[in-house]
Backbone as CSV, one residue per row, in Angstrom:
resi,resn,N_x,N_y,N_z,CA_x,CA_y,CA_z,C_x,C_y,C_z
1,UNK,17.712,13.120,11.002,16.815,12.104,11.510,17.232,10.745,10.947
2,UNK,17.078,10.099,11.769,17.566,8.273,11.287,16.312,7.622,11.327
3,UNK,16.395,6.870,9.767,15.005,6.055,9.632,15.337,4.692,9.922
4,UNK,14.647,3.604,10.096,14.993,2.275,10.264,13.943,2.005,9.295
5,UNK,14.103,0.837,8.642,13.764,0.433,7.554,12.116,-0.251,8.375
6,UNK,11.273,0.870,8.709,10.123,0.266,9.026,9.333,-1.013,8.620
7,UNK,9.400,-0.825,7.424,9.084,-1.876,6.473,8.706,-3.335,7.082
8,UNK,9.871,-3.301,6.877,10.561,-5.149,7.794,9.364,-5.463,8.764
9,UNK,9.315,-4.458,9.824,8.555,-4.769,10.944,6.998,-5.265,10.546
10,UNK,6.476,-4.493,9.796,5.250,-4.279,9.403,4.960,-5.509,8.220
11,UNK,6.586,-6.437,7.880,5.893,-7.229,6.846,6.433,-8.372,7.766
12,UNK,7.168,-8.774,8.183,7.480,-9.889,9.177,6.404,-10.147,10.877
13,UNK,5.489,-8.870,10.961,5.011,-8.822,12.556,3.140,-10.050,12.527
14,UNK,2.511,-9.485,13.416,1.819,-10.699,13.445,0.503,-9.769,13.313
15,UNK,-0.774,-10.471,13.258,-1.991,-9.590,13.015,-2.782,-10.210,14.085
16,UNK,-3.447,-9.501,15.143,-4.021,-9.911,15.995,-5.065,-9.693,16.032
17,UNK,-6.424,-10.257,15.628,-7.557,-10.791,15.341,-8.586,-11.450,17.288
18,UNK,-9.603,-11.168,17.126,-10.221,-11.152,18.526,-10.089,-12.466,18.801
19,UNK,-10.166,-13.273,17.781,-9.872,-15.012,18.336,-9.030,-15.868,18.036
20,UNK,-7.873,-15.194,17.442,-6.475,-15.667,16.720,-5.427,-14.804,16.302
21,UNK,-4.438,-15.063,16.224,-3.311,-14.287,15.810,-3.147,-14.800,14.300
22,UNK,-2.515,-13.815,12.807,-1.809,-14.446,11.917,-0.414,-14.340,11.787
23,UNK,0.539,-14.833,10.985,1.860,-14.314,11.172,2.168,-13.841,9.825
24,UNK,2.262,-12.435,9.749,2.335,-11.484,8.431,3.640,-12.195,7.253
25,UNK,4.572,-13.021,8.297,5.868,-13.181,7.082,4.818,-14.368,6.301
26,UNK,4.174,-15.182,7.204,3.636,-16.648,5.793,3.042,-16.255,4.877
27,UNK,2.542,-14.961,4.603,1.570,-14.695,3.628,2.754,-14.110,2.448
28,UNK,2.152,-14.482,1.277,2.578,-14.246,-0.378,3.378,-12.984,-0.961
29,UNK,3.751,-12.436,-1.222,3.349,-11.179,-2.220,3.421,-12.104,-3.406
30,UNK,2.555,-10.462,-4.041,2.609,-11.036,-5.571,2.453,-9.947,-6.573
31,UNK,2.912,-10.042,-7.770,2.862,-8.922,-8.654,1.778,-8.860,-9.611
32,UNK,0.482,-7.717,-9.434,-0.521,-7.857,-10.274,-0.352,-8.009,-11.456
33,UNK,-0.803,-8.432,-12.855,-0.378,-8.511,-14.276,-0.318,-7.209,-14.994
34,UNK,0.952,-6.547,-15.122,0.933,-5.490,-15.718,1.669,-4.482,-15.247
35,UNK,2.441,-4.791,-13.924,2.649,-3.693,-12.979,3.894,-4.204,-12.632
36,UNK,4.897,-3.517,-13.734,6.379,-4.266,-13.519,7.071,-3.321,-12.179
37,UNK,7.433,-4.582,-11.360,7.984,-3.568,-10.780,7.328,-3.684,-8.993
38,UNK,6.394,-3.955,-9.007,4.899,-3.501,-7.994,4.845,-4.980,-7.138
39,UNK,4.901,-5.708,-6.320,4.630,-6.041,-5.274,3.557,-6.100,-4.172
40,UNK,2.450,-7.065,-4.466,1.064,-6.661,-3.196,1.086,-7.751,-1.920
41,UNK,0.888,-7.460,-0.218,0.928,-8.572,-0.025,-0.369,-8.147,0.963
42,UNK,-1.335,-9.270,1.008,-2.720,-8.718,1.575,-2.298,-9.315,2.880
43,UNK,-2.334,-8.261,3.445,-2.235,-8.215,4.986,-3.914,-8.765,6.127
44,UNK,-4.864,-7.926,5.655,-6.275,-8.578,6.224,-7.090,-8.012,4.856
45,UNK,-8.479,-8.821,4.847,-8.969,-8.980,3.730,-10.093,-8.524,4.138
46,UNK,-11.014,-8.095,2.715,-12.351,-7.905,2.616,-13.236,-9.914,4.075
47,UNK,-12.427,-10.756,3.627,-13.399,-11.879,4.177,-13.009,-11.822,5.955
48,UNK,-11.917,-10.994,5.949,-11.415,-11.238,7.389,-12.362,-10.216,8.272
49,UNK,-13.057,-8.694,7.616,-13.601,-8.072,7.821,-14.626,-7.709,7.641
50,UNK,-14.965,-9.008,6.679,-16.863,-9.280,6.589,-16.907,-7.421,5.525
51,UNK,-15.836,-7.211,4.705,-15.968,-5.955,3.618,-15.856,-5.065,3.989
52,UNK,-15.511,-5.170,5.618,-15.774,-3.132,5.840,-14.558,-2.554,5.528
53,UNK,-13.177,-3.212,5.485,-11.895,-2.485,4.870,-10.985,-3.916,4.598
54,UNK,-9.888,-3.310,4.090,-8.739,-4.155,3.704,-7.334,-3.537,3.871
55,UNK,-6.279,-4.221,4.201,-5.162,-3.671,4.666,-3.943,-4.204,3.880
56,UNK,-2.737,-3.317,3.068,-2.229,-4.484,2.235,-0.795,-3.725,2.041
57,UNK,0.518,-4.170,2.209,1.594,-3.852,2.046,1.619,-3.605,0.519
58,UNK,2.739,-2.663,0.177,3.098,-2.211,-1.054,4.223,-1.858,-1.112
59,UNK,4.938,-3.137,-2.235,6.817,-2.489,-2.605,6.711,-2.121,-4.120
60,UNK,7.376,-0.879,-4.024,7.298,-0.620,-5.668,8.960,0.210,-5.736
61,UNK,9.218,-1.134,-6.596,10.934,-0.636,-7.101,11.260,0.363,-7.460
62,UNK,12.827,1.288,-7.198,12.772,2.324,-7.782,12.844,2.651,-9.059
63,UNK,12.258,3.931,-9.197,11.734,4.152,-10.794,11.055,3.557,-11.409
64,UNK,9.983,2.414,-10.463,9.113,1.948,-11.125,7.619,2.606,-10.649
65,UNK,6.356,2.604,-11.235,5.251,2.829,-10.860,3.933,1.866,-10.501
66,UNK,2.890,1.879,-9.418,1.255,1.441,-9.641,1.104,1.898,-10.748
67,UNK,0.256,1.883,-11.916,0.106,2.761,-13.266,-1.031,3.517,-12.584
68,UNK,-1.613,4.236,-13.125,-2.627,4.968,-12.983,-3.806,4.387,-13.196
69,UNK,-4.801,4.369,-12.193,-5.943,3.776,-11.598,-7.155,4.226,-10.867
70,UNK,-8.061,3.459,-11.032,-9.283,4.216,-9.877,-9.708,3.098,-9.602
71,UNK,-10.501,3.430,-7.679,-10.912,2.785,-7.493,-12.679,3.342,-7.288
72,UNK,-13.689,2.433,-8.088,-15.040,3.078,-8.075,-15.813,3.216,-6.411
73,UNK,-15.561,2.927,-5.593,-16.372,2.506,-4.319,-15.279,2.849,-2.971
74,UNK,-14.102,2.403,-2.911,-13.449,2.765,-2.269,-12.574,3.856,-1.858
75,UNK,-12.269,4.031,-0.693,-11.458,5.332,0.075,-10.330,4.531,0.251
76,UNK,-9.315,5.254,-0.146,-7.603,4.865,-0.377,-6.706,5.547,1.059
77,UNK,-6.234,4.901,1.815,-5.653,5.853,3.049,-4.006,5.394,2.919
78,UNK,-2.907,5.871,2.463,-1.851,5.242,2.117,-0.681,6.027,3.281
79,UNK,0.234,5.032,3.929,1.152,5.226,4.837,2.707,5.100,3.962
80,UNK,3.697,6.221,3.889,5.011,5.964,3.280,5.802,5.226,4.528
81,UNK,6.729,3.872,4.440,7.186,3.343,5.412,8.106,3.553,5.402
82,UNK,8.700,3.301,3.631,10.058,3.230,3.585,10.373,3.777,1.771
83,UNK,11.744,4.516,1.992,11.801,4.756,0.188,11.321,6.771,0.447
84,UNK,11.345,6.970,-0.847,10.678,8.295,-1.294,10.022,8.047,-2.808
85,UNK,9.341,8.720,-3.393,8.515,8.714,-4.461,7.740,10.012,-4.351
86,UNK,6.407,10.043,-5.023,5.459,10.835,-5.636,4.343,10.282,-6.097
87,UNK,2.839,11.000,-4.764,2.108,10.650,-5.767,1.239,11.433,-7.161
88,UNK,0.504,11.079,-7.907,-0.052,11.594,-8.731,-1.586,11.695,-8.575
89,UNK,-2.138,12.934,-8.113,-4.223,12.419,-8.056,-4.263,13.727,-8.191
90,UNK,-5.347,13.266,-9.553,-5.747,13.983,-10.483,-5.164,14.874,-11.117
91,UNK,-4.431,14.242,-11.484,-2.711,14.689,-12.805,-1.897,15.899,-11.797
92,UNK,-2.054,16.007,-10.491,-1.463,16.746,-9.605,-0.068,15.819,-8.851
93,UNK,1.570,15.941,-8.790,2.046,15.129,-8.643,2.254,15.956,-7.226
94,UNK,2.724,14.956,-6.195,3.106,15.589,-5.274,4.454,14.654,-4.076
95,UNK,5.715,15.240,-4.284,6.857,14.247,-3.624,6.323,13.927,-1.983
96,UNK,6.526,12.724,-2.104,6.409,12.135,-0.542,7.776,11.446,0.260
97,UNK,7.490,11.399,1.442,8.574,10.535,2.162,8.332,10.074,3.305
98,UNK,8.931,9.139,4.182,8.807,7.952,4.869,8.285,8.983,5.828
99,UNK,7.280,8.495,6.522,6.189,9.327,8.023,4.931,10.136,7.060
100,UNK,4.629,10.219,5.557,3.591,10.673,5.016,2.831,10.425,4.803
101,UNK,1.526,10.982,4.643,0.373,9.886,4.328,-0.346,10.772,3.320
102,UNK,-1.172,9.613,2.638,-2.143,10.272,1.728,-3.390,9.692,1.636
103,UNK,-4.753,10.690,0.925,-6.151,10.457,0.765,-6.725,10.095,-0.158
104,UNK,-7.005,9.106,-0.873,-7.747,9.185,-2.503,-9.368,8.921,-2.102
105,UNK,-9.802,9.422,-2.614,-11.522,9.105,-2.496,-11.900,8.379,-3.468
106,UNK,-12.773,7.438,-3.264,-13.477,6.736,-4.607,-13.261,7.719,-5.707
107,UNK,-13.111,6.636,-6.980,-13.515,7.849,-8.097,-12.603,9.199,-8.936
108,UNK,-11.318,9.031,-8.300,-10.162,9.472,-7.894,-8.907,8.962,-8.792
109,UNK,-8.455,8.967,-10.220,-7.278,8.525,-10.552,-6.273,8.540,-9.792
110,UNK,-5.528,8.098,-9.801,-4.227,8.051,-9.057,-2.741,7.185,-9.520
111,UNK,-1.576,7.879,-9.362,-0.571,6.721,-9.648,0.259,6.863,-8.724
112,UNK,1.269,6.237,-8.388,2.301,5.916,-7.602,3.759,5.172,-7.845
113,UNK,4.476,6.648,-7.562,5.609,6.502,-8.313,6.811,5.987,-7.165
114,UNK,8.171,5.387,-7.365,8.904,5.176,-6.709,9.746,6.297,-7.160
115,UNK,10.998,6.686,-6.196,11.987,7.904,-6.718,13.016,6.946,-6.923
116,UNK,13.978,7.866,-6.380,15.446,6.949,-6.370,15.983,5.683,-5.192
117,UNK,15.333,5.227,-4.572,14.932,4.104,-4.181,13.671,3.541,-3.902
118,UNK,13.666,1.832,-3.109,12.157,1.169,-3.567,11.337,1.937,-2.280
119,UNK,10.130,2.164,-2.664,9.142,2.710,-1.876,7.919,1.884,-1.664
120,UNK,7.614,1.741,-0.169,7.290,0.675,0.679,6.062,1.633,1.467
121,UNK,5.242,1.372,1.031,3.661,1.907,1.456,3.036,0.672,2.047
122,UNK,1.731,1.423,2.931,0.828,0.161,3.522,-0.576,0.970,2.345
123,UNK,-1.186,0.344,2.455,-2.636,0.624,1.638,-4.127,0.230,1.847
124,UNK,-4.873,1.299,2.917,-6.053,0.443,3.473,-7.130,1.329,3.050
125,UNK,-8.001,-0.212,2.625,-9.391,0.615,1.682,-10.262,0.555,2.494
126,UNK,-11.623,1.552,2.310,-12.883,1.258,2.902,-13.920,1.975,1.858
127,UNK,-14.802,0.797,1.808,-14.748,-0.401,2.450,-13.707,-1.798,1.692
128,UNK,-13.399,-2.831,2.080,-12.625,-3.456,1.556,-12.426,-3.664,-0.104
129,UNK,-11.253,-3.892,-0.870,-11.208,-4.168,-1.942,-11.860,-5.446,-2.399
130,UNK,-12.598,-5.461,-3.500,-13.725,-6.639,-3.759,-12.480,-7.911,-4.054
Protein backbone atom coordinates (compact mmCIF):
# COMPACT_ATOMS: atom_id res chain seq x y z
CA UNK A 1 0.00 0.00 0.00
CA UNK A 2 1.33 3.59 -0.81
CA UNK A 3 0.74 6.32 1.72
CA UNK A 4 0.95 10.00 0.70
CA UNK A 5 1.98 12.09 3.31
CA UNK A 6 -1.70 13.02 4.33
CA UNK A 7 -0.57 15.36 6.66
CA UNK A 8 0.27 18.23 4.28
CA UNK A 9 -3.28 18.25 3.07
CA UNK A 10 -4.95 18.49 6.34
CA UNK A 11 -2.39 21.26 7.55
CA UNK A 12 -2.19 23.50 4.39
CA UNK A 13 -6.35 22.95 3.37
CA UNK A 14 -9.05 25.45 4.34
CA UNK A 15 -11.89 25.18 7.13
CA UNK A 16 -15.25 25.90 5.97
CA UNK A 17 -17.42 27.52 8.50
CA UNK A 18 -21.38 28.41 7.55
CA UNK A 19 -20.37 32.10 6.95
CA UNK A 20 -16.66 32.04 6.08
CA UNK A 21 -13.88 30.02 5.08
CA UNK A 22 -10.29 29.90 7.20
CA UNK A 23 -7.03 29.00 5.59
CA UNK A 24 -5.43 26.16 7.85
CA UNK A 25 -1.60 27.08 6.54
CA UNK A 26 -1.96 30.96 8.42
CA UNK A 27 -2.52 29.51 11.64
CA UNK A 28 0.66 28.90 14.24
CA UNK A 29 1.90 25.76 15.65
CA UNK A 30 3.39 25.81 18.74
CA UNK A 31 5.15 23.72 21.31
CA UNK A 32 3.38 23.42 24.77
CA UNK A 33 6.08 24.07 27.73
CA UNK A 34 7.49 20.86 28.50
CA UNK A 35 6.82 18.71 25.56
CA UNK A 36 10.12 18.48 23.65
CA UNK A 37 9.54 17.43 20.63
CA UNK A 38 5.44 17.99 20.32
CA UNK A 39 3.95 20.50 17.99
CA UNK A 40 0.02 21.84 18.42
CA UNK A 41 -1.74 23.70 15.75
CA UNK A 42 -5.51 24.61 16.67
CA UNK A 43 -7.33 23.98 13.77
CA UNK A 44 -11.14 25.18 15.19
CA UNK A 45 -11.60 26.17 18.72
CA UNK A 46 -13.68 25.85 21.78
CA UNK A 47 -14.82 29.94 20.63
CA UNK A 48 -15.38 28.86 17.01
CA UNK A 49 -17.84 26.23 18.43
CA UNK A 50 -19.39 28.12 21.20
CA UNK A 51 -17.40 24.71 23.45
CA UNK A 52 -19.08 21.88 21.99
CA UNK A 53 -15.60 20.44 20.50
CA UNK A 54 -12.18 21.41 19.27
CA UNK A 55 -10.11 20.16 16.43
CA UNK A 56 -6.22 20.36 16.45
CA UNK A 57 -3.27 18.93 14.38
CA UNK A 58 -0.46 17.04 16.14
CA UNK A 59 3.41 16.53 15.07
CA UNK A 60 5.37 14.64 17.45
CA UNK A 61 9.06 13.89 16.38
CA UNK A 62 10.42 10.62 16.21
CA UNK A 63 11.19 9.09 19.46
CA UNK A 64 9.74 11.80 20.99
CA UNK A 65 6.46 11.76 23.24
CA UNK A 66 2.86 13.95 24.50
CA UNK A 67 4.01 12.95 28.22
CA UNK A 68 1.38 11.37 29.96
CA UNK A 69 -1.83 13.22 30.71
CA UNK A 70 -5.54 13.49 31.43
CA UNK A 71 -8.04 15.21 30.35
CA UNK A 72 -10.89 15.81 33.34
CA UNK A 73 -14.15 16.61 31.11
CA UNK A 74 -13.22 15.71 27.77
CA UNK A 75 -13.55 12.76 25.09
CA UNK A 76 -10.23 12.40 23.05
CA UNK A 77 -11.02 10.98 19.33
CA UNK A 78 -7.42 10.78 17.68
CA UNK A 79 -6.80 10.13 13.73
CA UNK A 80 -2.99 8.60 12.73
CA UNK A 81 -2.21 10.67 9.37
CA UNK A 82 1.14 10.19 9.06
CA UNK A 83 4.34 8.37 10.88
CA UNK A 84 3.83 5.16 13.22
CA UNK A 85 4.06 5.25 17.07
CA UNK A 86 2.10 3.84 20.14
CA UNK A 87 -0.36 4.73 22.23
CA UNK A 88 -0.34 4.30 26.00
CA UNK A 89 -4.10 4.38 28.10
CA UNK A 90 -4.02 3.20 31.14
CA UNK A 91 -0.36 1.89 31.23
CA UNK A 92 -1.71 -0.42 28.26
CA UNK A 93 0.65 0.40 25.16
CA UNK A 94 -0.70 -0.31 21.94
CA UNK A 95 1.38 0.19 18.19
CA UNK A 96 -0.54 2.31 15.75
CA UNK A 97 -0.29 3.39 12.09
CA UNK A 98 -1.37 5.83 9.46
CA UNK A 99 -5.56 5.01 8.76
CA UNK A 100 -5.91 4.28 12.88
CA UNK A 101 -7.83 5.74 15.25
CA UNK A 102 -8.21 5.93 18.86
CA UNK A 103 -10.73 6.61 22.06
CA UNK A 104 -9.72 8.23 25.41
CA UNK A 105 -12.62 9.11 27.68
CA UNK A 106 -12.43 11.86 30.18
CA UNK A 107 -10.48 10.82 33.10
CA UNK A 108 -8.29 8.52 31.14
CA UNK A 109 -4.27 8.86 31.36
CA UNK A 110 -2.78 8.66 28.28
CA UNK A 111 0.61 9.18 26.35
CA UNK A 112 1.68 9.34 22.90
CA UNK A 113 4.57 8.07 21.54
CA UNK A 114 6.32 8.64 18.11
CA UNK A 115 8.26 5.32 16.63
CA UNK A 116 10.85 5.51 14.14
CA UNK A 117 9.56 8.38 12.33
CA UNK A 118 7.52 11.83 13.12
CA UNK A 119 3.91 10.95 13.82
CA UNK A 120 1.23 13.31 12.65
CA UNK A 121 -2.24 12.87 14.40
CA UNK A 122 -5.42 15.16 14.25
CA UNK A 123 -6.98 15.46 17.88
CA UNK A 124 -10.72 16.35 18.48
CA UNK A 125 -12.20 16.91 21.92
CA UNK A 126 -15.74 17.01 23.16
CA UNK A 127 -16.63 19.03 24.41
CA UNK A 128 -13.95 21.58 23.40
CA UNK A 129 -10.58 22.01 25.19
CA UNK A 130 -10.99 24.98 27.79
Amino acid sequence: MIHTDVSRIFDQGTVVFPDHKEDINKKSWYTPPGWVGVSLKDIITGKDTGGAFSYHLVRITRHCEVPSHVHDTEWEWNVILNGNGSFVIKEKETQVAIGETYVTPPGISHTVKAGNSDLVITATFVPALG
